[in-house]
C-alpha positions as CSV (number, residue, x, y, z in Angstrom):
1,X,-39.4,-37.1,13.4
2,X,-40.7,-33.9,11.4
3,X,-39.0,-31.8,13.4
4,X,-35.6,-33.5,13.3
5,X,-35.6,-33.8,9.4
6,X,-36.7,-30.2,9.0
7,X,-33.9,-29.3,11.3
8,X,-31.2,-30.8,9.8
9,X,-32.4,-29.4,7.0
10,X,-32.0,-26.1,8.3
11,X,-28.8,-26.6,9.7
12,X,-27.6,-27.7,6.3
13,X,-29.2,-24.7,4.5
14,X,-27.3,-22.3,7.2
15,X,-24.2,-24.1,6.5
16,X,-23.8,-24.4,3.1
17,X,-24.7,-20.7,2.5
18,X,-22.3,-19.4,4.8
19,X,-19.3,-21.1,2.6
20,X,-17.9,-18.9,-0.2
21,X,-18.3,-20.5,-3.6
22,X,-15.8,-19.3,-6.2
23,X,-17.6,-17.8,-9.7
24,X,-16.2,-18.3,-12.8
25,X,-14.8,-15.3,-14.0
26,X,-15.9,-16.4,-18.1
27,X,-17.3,-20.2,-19.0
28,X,-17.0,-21.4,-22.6
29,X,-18.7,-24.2,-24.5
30,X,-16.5,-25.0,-27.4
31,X,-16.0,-28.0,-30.0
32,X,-12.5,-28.0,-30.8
33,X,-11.5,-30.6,-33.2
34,X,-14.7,-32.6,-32.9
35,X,-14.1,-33.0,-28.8
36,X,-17.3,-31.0,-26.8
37,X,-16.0,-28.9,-24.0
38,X,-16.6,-26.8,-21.1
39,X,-14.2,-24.5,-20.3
40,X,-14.7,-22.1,-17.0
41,X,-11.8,-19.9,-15.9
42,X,-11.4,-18.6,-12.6
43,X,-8.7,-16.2,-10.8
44,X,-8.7,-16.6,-7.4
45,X,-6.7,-15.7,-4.0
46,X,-3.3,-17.6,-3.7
47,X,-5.0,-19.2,-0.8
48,X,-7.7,-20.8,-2.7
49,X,-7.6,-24.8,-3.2
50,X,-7.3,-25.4,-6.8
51,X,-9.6,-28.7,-5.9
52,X,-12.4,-27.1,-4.9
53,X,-13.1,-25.4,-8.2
54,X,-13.5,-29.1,-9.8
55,X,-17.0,-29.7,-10.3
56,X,-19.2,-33.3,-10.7
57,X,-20.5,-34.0,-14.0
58,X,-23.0,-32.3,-14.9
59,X,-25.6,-31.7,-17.7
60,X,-26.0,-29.2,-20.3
61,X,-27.7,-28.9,-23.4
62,X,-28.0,-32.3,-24.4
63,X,-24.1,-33.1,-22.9
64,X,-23.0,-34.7,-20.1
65,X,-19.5,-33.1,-18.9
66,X,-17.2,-34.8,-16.8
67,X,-13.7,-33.2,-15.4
68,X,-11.1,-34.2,-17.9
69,X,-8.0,-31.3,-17.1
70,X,-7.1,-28.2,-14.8
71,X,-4.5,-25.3,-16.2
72,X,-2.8,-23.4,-13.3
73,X,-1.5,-19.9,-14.9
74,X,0.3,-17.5,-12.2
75,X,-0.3,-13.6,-12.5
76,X,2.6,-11.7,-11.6
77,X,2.8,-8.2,-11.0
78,X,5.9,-5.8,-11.3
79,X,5.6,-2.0,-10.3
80,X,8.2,1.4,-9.9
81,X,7.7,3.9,-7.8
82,X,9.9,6.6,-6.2
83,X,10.3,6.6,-2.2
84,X,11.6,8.9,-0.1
85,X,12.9,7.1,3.4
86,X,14.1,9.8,5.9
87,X,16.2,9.0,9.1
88,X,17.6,10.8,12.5
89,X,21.2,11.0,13.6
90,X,22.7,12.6,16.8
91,X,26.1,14.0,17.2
92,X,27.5,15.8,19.6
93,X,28.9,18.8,17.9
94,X,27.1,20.5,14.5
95,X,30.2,19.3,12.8
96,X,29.5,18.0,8.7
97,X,32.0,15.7,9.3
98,X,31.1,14.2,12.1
99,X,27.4,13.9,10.8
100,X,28.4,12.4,7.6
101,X,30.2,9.9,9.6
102,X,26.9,8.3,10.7
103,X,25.1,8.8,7.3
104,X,26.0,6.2,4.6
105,X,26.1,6.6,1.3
106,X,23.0,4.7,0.7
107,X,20.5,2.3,2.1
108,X,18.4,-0.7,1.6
109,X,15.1,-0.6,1.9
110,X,12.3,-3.2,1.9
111,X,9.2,-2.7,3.8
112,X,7.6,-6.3,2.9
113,X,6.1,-5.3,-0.3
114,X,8.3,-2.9,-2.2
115,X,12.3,-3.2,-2.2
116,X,15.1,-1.1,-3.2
117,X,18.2,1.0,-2.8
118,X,18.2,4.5,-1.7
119,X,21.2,7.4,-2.0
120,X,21.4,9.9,-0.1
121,X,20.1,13.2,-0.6
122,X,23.1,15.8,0.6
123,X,20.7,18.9,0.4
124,X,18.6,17.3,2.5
125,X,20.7,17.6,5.3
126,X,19.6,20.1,8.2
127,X,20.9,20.0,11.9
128,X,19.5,21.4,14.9
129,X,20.2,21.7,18.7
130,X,18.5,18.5,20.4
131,X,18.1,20.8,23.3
132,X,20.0,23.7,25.8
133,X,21.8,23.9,28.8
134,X,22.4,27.4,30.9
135,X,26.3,27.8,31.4
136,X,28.3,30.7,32.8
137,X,32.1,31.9,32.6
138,X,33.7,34.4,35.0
139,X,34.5,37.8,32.9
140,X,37.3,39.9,33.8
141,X,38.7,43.6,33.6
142,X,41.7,45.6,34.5
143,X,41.8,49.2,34.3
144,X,44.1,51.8,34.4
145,X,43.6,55.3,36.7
146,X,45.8,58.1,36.7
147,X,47.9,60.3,37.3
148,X,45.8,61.3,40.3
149,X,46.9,64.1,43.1
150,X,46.1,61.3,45.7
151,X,45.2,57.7,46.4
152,X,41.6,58.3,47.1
153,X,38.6,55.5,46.3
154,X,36.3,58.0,45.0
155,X,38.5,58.5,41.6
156,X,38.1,54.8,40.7
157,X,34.5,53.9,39.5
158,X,32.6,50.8,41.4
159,X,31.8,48.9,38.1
160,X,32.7,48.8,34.5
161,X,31.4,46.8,31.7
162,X,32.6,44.4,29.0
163,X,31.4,43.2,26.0
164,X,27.8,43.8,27.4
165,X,28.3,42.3,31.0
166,X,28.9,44.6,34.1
167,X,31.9,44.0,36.0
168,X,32.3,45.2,39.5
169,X,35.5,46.1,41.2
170,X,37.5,43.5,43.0
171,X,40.6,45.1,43.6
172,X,42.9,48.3,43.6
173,X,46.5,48.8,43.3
174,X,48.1,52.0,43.6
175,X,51.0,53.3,42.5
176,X,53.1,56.5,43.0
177,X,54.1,57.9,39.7
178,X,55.7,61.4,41.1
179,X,57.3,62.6,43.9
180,X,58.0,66.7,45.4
181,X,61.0,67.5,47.9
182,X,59.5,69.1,51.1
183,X,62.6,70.2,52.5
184,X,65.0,67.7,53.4
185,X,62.1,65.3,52.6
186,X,60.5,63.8,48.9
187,X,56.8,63.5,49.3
188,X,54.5,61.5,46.8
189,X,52.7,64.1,44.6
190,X,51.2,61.8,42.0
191,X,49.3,58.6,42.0
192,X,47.9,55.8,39.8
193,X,45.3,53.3,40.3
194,X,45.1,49.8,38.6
195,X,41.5,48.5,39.2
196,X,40.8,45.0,38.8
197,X,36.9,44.1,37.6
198,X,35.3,40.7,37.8
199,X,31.8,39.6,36.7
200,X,29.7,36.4,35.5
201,X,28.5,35.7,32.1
202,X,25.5,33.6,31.5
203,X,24.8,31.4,28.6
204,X,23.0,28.8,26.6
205,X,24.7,25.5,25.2
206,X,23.5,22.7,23.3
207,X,23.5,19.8,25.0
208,X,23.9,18.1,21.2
209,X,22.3,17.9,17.8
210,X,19.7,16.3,15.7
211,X,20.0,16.2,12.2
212,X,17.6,14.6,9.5
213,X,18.3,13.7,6.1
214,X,16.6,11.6,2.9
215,X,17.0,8.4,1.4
216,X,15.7,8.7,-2.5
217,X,15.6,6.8,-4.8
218,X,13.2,3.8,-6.7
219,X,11.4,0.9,-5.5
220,X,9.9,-1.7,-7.1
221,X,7.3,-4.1,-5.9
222,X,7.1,-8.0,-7.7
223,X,5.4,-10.7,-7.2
224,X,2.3,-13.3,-7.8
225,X,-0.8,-11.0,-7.1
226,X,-3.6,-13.7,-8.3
227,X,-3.7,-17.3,-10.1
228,X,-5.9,-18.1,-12.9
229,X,-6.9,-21.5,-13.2
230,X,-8.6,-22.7,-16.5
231,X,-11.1,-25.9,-15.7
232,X,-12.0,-28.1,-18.9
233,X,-14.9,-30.8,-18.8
234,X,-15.2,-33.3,-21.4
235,X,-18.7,-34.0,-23.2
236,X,-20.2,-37.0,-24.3
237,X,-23.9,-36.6,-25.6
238,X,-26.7,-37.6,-23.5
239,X,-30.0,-38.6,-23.2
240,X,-32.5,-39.1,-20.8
241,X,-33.2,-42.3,-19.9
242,X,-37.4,-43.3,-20.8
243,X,-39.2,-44.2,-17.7
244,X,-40.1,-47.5,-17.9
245,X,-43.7,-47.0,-15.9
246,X,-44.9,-43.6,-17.0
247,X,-46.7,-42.7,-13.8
248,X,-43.9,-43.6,-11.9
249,X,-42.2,-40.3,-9.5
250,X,-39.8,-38.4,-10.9
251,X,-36.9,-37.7,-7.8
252,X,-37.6,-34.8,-6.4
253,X,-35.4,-31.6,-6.3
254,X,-34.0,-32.5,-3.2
255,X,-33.4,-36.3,-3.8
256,X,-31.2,-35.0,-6.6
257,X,-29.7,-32.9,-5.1
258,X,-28.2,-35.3,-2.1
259,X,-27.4,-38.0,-5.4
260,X,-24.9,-34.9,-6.7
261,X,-23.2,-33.1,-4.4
262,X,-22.4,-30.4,-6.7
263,X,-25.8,-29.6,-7.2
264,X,-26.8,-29.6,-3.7
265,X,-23.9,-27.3,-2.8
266,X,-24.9,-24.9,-5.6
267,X,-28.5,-25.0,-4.7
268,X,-27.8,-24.3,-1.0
269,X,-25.1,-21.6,-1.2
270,X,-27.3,-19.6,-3.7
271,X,-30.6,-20.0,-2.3
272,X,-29.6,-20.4,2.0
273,X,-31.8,-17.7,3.0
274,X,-34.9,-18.4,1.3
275,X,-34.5,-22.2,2.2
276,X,-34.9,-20.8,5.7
277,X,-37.8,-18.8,5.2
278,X,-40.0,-21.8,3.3
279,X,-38.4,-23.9,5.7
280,X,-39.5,-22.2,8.8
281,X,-42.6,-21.3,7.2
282,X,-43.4,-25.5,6.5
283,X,-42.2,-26.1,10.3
284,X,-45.7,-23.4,10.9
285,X,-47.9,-24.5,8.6
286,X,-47.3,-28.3,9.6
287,X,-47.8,-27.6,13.2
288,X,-51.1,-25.7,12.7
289,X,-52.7,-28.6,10.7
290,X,-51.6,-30.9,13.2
291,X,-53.6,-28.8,15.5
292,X,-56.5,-28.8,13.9
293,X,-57.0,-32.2,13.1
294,X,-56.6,-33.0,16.8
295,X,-59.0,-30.4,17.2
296,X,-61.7,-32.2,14.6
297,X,-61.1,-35.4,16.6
298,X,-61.8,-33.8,20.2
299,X,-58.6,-34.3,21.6
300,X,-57.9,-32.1,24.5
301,X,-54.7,-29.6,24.4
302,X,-53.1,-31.4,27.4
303,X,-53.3,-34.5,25.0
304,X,-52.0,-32.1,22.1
305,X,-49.2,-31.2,24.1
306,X,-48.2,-34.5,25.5
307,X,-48.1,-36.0,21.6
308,X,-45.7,-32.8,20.7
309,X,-43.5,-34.1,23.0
């Protein structure tokens, strides 16, 4: 039976410390117009339970305070900043129009906590190629020979080149452009060659364009960051009540503490970890003596061990 007591007790001790009690950010014992008070302020989470700050009545200096009101008081918050919001277009062409047909004037942003509206910034613009492509074109060339004493191949060069790219020949054309009279006969004297040149040109194109630009502008973040709640107890003087037999037992710390709640709360979630130590340190102490009392009586360990369990 021992053991089951000093293990609830345990159990209770663990418990109770583990739970987050909420600490008065300023208590105040006032008499305001002949009424005694307690007044204890807290600010707390938006989460927390405004009922679990309400405490039982309690004693202090010669008063016993009961709950009589609770005062819920919400701080807001309201900040400015500036934001800068930047965001990626593509186009096909690194035309301004076309760019600033996909960038509006401004945007709204809100990113959970702060909201706004943001312009954009124009010299914020830039553009560049998402990525290349290798092209070619076909590069052509005609050129002109003459006047030559004869049609012969060796007067017309093999290649010629063009804005940087070498062209070779494709074709030839000749042309007589004088004439001699042999006798009875006219013989060509005089030629001219038109030389036709063709090559490839090689290139890179953008397959498109990326441009970035910048929202600015100010944000402002509002809200309810915290509440305060202001607790007021109610005193009424108070005193002990005389014992009626002076030897009889004043309750213990822990009988008053399971009559009030509060207290037992407060005692435990301040104190869990050296309740567990004395605790632990009883459960020892009580099994030792144990021990040796059996011991003084001559019982034998097997009889020790049977009565344990």
């Amino acid at each position: 039976m021992k053991k089951i007591c000093l293990c609830l007790l345990l159990t209770a001790a663990l418990t109770m410390s583990a739970s987050a009690l909420e600490v008065p950010t300023s208590t105040v014992v006032q008499n305001l117009n002949g009424s005694q008070q307690v007044v204890k302020t807290y600010t707390v989470a938006l989460d927390v339970d405004a009922r679990t700050l309400i405490e039982e009545p309690f004693q202090l200096e010669g008063f016993l305070y009961t709950y009589a009101d609770i005062v819920k008081e919400e701080n807001r918050v309201s900040e400015r900043q500036s934001h800068t919001e930047t965001v990626t277009v593509e186009t096909a062409k690194k035309d301004l129009n076309a760019i600033l047909e996909q960038l509006a004037p401004t945007m709204e942003y809100d990113d959970g906590t702060w909201a706004g509206t943001l312009a954009l910034d124009h010299t914020s613009i830039q553009t560049q190629a998402a990525g290349y492509t290798t092209g070619s074109s076909t590069v052509t060339a005609t050129k002109t020979i003459g006047p030559l004493d004869r049609n012969d191949m060796s007067y017309v060069p093999a290649t010629t080149v063009k804005n940087g790219v070498t062209l070779n020949l494709s074709n030839v054309e000749w042309h007589v452009i004088g004439a001699d009279v042999v006798g009875d006969m006219t013989a060509p004297c005089s030629y001219q060659a038109v030389a036709t040149y063709s090559g490839k040109s090689y290139y890179k194109a953008a397959t498109g364009y990326v441009t970035t630009a910048s929202y600015v502008g100010e944000v402002a973040h509002e809200g309810v960051e915290s509440v305060t709640y202001r607790v007021t107890y109610l005193g009424k003087a108070h005193e002990p009540e005389a014992s009626a037999d002076p030897t009889e037992e004043q309750p213990n710390l822990f009988q008053r503490a399971v009559s009030s709640p509060n207290l037992l709360r407060n005692v435990l979630g301040g104190a869990g970890v050296v309740t567990v130590v004395v605790l632990t340190t009883l459960l020892i102490l009580s099994r030792r003596e144990v021990k040796s009392l059996r011991a003084g009586n001559g019982e034998s360990d097997d009889e020790q061990e049977e009565d344990d369990t």
